[in-house]
C-alpha positions in Angstrom: 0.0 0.0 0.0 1.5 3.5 -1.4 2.1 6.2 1.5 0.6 9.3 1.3 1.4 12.7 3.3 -0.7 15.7 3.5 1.5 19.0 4.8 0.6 22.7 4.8 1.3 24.6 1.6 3.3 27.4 3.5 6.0 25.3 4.1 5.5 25.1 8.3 6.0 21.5 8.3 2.5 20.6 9.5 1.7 17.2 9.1 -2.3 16.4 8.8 -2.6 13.8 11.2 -5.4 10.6 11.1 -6.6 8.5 14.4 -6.5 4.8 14.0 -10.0 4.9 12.7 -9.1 6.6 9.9 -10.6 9.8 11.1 -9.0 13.1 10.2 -8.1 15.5 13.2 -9.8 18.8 11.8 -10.3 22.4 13.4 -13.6 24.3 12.1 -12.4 27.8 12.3 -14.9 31.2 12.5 -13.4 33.2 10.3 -11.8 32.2 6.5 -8.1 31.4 5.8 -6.2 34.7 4.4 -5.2 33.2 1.3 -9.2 33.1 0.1 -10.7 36.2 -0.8 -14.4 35.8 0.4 -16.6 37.4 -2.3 -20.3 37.7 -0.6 -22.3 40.5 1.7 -25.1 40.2 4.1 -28.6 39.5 2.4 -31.7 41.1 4.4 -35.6 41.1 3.0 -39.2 41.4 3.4 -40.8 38.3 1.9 -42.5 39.9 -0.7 -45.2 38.9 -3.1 -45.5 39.6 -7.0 -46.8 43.3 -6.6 -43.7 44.0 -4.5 -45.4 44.1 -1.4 -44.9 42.6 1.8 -47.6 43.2 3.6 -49.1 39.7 4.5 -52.3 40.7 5.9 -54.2 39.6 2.4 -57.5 38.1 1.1 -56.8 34.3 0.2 -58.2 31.1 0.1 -57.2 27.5 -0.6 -58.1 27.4 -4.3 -57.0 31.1 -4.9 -53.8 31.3 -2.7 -51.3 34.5 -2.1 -47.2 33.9 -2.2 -44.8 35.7 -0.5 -41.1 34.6 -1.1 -37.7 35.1 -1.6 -36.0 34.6 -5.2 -32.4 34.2 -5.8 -30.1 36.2 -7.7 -28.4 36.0 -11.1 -24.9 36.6 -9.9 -25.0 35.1 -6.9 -25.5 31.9 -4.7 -28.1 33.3 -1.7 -28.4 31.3 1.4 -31.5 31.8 3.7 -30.7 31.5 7.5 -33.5 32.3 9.0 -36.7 33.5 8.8 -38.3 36.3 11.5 -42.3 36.4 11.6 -44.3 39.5 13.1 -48.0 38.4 13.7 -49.6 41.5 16.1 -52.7 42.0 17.1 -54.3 43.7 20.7 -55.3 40.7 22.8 -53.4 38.3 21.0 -53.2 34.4 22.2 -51.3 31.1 21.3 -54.2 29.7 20.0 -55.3 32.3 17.9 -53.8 33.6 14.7 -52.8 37.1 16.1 -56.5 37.6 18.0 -59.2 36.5 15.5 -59.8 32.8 15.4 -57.2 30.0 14.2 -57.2 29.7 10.0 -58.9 27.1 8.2 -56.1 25.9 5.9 -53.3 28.3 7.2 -50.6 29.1 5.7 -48.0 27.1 4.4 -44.3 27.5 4.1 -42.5 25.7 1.6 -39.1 25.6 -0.5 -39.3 25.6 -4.3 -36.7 23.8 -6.2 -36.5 23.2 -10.1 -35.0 19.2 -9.7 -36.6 18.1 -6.3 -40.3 19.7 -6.5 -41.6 21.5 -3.8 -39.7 20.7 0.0 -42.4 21.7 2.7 -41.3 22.9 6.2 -44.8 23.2 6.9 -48.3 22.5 5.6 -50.5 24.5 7.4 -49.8 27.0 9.9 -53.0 28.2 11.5 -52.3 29.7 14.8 -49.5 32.1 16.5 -48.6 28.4 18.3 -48.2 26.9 15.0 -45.5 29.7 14.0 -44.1 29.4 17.5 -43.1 25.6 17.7 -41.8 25.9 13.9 -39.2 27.9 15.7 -39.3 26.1 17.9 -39.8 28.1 20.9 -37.1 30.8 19.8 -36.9 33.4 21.0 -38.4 32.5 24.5 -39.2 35.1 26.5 -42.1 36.4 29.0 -44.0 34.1 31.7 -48.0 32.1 32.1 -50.2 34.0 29.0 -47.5 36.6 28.3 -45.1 33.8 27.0 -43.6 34.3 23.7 -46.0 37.3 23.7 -44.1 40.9 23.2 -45.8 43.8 24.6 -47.2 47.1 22.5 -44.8 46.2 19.5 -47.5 48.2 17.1 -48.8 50.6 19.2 -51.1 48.9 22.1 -51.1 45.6 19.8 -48.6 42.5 21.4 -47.0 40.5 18.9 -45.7 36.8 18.2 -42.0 37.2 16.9 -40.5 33.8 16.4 -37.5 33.3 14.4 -37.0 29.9 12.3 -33.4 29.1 12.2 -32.8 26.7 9.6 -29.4 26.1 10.8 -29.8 25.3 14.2 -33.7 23.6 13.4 -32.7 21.6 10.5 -28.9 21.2 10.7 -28.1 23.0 7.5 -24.7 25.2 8.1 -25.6 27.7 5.9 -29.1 27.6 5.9 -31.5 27.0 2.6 -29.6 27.6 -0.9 -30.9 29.6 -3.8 -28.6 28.7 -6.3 -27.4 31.5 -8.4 -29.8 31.9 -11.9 -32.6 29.2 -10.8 -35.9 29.5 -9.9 -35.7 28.0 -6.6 -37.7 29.9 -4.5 -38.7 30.2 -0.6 -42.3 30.4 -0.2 -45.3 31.1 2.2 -48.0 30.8 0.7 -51.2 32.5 2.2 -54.4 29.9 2.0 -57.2 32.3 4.6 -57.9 35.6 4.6 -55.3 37.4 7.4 -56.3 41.1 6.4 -57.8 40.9 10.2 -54.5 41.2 12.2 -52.7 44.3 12.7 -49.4 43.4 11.2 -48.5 40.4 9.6 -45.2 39.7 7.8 -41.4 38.0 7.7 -38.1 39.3 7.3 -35.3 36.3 5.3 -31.6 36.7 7.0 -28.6 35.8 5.6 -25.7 36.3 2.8 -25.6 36.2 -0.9 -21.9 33.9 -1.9 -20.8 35.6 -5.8 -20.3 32.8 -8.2 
């Protein structure tokens, strides 16, 4: 069996070193090598729908639903880390959607690709709760009927805010990839009428890589 030896390429005399399972001893750093010019920038959006809007608080049903989403770019690979939700509305509960009752079908959140079909995260979110555990739980804050719950976020309204982190909920490192020049899409898509909340919308987080 032929030897092979892996050393630095700055002439240190570092060794890569295996255990004898084969593994690789490897050290994930926070911040890129020197020798690699990082070409990206921080990516930051409403989720918008074709009109341009983002307001979310819309007139829908099942068989005539209303997308919001976020596209990718032509120049650029875009990675979607997380996702924050406002829902507000004055005397707002967990088991309502903001403070009117729960939705019939809900809304549901999805990730459009061009070779796999759609990839949903969730098929009907009908309540603040719903939104909440997608989060799961995050951010936690408050105590008894005031969890989760923030306090005159729109005026006298209280507000759901939970932030899906598709790193940390679904293990992906950079989050959900819109490759550069597809149509791959992230999508909620609307399936009640929501017009009867105070504020309703989301806000993507994260970075766009240049190809």
């Amino acid at each position: 069996m032929m030897e092979v030896h892996i050393k630095d390429g700055v002439n240190n005399g570092q060794n890569l070193q295996v255990d004898e399972l084969g593994n690789a001893y490897t050290i994930t750093n926070q911040f890129p090598p020197r020798i690699i010019k990082t070409q990206g920038k921080i990516f930051r959006s409403y989720m918008k729908d074709s009109a341009a809007s983002s307001d979310m608080k819309v007139v829908a049903t099942a068989a005539a639903p209303h997308d919001f989403y976020i596209s990718g770019s032509t120049i650029a690979d875009r990675y979607i880390t997380s996702v924050s939700f406002v829902i507000a509305d004055a005397g707002a509960t967990l088991t309502e959607f903001g403070a009117v009752a729960a939705l019939a079908n809900g809304c549901k959140m999805f990730y459009e690709d061009e070779s796999q079909g759609d990839v949903v995260i969730h098929e009907g979110l009908t309540s603040n709760w719903d939104f909440v555990r997608l989060s799961q739980g995050n951010p936690a804050f408050g105590t008894a009927a005031d969890v989760f719950r923030a306090k005159n976020v729109l005026g006298i309204s209280d507000a759901y805010t939970p932030v899906l982190d598709f790193r940390k909920i679904f293990g992906l490192t950079y989050g959900i990839q819109i490759a550069a020049g597809s149509t791959n899409r992230l999508i909620v898509r609307i399936q009640d009428t929501t017009s009867g909340v105070d504020a309703f919308n989301a806000i993507a987080y994260g970075f766009d890589r240049l190809v």
